[in-house]
N, C-alpha and C positions, 0 to 999 in steps of 0.2 A: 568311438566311445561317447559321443556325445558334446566333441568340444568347448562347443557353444554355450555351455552348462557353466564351467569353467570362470564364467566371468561375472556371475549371481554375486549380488551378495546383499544386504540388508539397506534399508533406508536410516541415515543418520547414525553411518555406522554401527548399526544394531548390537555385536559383539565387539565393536572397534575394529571391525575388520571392512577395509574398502575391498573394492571387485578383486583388487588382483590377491589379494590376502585370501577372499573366501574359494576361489579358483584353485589356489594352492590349495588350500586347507582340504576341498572336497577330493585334489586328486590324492594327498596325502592317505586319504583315507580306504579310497576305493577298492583296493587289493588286500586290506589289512583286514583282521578277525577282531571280534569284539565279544565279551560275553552278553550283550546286547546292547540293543542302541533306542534312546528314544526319541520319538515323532511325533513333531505338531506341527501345523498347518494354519494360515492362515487364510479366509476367502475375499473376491472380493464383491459378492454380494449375497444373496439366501440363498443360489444355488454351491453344495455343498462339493459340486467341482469345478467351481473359478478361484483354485488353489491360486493366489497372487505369492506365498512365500512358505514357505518350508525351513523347519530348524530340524539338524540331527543330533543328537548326545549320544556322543559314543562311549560305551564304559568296558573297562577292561580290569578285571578282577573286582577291588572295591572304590573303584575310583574315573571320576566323571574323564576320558584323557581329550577328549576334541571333542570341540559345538562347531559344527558348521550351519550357518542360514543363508538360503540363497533367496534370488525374487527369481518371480515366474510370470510371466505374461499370458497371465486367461486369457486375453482375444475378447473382450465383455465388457459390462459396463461398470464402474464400479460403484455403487450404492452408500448414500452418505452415513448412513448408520455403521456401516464397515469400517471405512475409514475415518471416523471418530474413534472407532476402537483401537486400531490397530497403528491408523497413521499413515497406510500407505494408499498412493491416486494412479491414478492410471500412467500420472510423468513419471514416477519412480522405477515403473517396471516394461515402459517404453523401450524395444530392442533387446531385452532378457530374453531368455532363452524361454519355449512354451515348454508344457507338461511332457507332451510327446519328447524333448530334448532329453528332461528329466529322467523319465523312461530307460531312455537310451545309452546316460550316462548310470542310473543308478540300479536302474532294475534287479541285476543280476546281484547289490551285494544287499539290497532289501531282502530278495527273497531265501538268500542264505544265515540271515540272521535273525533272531528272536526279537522281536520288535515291542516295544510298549506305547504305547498311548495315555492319557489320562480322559473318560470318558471313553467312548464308541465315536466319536465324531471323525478323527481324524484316518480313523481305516474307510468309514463311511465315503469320506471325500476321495481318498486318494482310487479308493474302486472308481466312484462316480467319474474322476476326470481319466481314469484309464479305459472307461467304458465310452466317455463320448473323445477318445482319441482314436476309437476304432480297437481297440486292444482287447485283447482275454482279459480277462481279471487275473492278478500275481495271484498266486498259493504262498501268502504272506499269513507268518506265525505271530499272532497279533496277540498281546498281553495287558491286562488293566490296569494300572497303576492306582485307579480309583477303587476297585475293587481290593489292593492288596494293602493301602491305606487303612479301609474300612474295617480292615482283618487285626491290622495292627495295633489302631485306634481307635478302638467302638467308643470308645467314650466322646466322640465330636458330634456321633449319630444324636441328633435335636439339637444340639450343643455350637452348628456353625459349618457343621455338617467336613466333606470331605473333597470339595473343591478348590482348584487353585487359591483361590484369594483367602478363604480362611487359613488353610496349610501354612502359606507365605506367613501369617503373622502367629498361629499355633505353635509351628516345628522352628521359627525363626531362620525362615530362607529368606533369601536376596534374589531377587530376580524382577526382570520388568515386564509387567504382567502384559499379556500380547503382541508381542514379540516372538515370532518360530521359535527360534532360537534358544531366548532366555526360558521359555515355555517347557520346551523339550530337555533343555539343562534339570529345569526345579521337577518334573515328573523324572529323571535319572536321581535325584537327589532324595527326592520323596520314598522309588524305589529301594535304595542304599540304607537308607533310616531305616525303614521298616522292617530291612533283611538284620540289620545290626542288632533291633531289639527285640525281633524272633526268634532270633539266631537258626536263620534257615532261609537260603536262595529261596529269591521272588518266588522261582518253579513250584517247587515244596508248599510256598505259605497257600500258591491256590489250589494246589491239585482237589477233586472230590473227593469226598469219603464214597463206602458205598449207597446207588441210591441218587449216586449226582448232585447232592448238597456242599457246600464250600465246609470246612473242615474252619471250628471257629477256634480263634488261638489265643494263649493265654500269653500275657506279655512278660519276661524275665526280664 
């Protein structure tokens, strides 16, 4: 399964959770369903697969039940612009498990569940680092969270727009911006808002109409 996975976990205890907390946490999860889980990633330079840290938000009906963040060892260099942002150096993620561990341990409940993102970046990455581990590409069911925001709340559009940092002080979330983790928690939580005051699962708010245009919603 992936052992080695097991013992990831965040720099400065990211969720409060040290290695053997997020170890648990990930195997807790692995076997379990979820009505979806959301993914972010962090790199550790431009190339958009030297994934260094991964948050998962797993939701189960209307409610966030497990954040796991692990660290990951790209093998690479890590670029100081990165880690300004994010915080993590190459010490942090020395002896973590690499992508391909990830793979190994995670692959199989990635690609059975509906996955969100906030933006396209973070499917982009996780292709990019399963592409140079030698891998297929998963048939991963990838969904926008930025896109189901915009649905929600056109009124941001000029206004602050519909990315994390606005949202955080708009919808008044808590979360620490760049961090997997916390990242993939506030896109679960973004989600959850949005389904609350549509009154209709993420699925519903993007389907197309006919013609392939997004279906624009009015807010109750």
């Amino acid at each position: 399964m992936g052992n080695e996975l097991l013992r990831g976990a965040s720099p400065g205890q990211g969720q409060g959770q040290g290695q053997g907390q997020a170890g648990a946490g990930l195997a807790a999860i692995l076997h379990k369903s979820f009505r979806f889980v959301a993914v972010d990633v962090e790199t550790a330079n431009s190339d958009a697969g030297s994934i260094c840290q991964i948050g998962l938000a797993c939701v189960s009906d209307r409610d966030v039940e497990k954040v796991v963040t692990l660290l990951i060892d790209p093998k690479c260099r890590f670029d100081g612009m990165n880690v300004r942002i994010h915080g993590i150096t190459a010490a942090h993620v020395s002896g973590e498990p690499t992508f391909a561990a990830l793979l190994d341990a995670l692959g199989d409940f990635l690609e059975r569940h509906l996955l969100v993102q906030h933006s396209s970046f973070d499917a982009r990455a996780i292709r990019s680092a399963t592409e140079a581990c030698g891998r297929p590409p998963q048939p991963l069911k990838w969904h926008d969270s930025v896109k189901v925001a915009r649905l929600a709340w056109p009124e941001f559009k000029g206004n602050g727009g519909h990315g994390l940092a606005h949202l955080k002080t708009a919808l008044g979330l808590d979360f620490r911006h760049h961090d997997a983790g916390e990242d993939a928690r506030a896109a679960a939580e973004i989600v959850l808002m949005a389904e609350a005051r549509l009154q209709k699962p993420f699925p519903e708010i993007l389907a197309p109409r006919p013609g392939g245009r997004l279906r624009r919603q009015v807010a109750v």
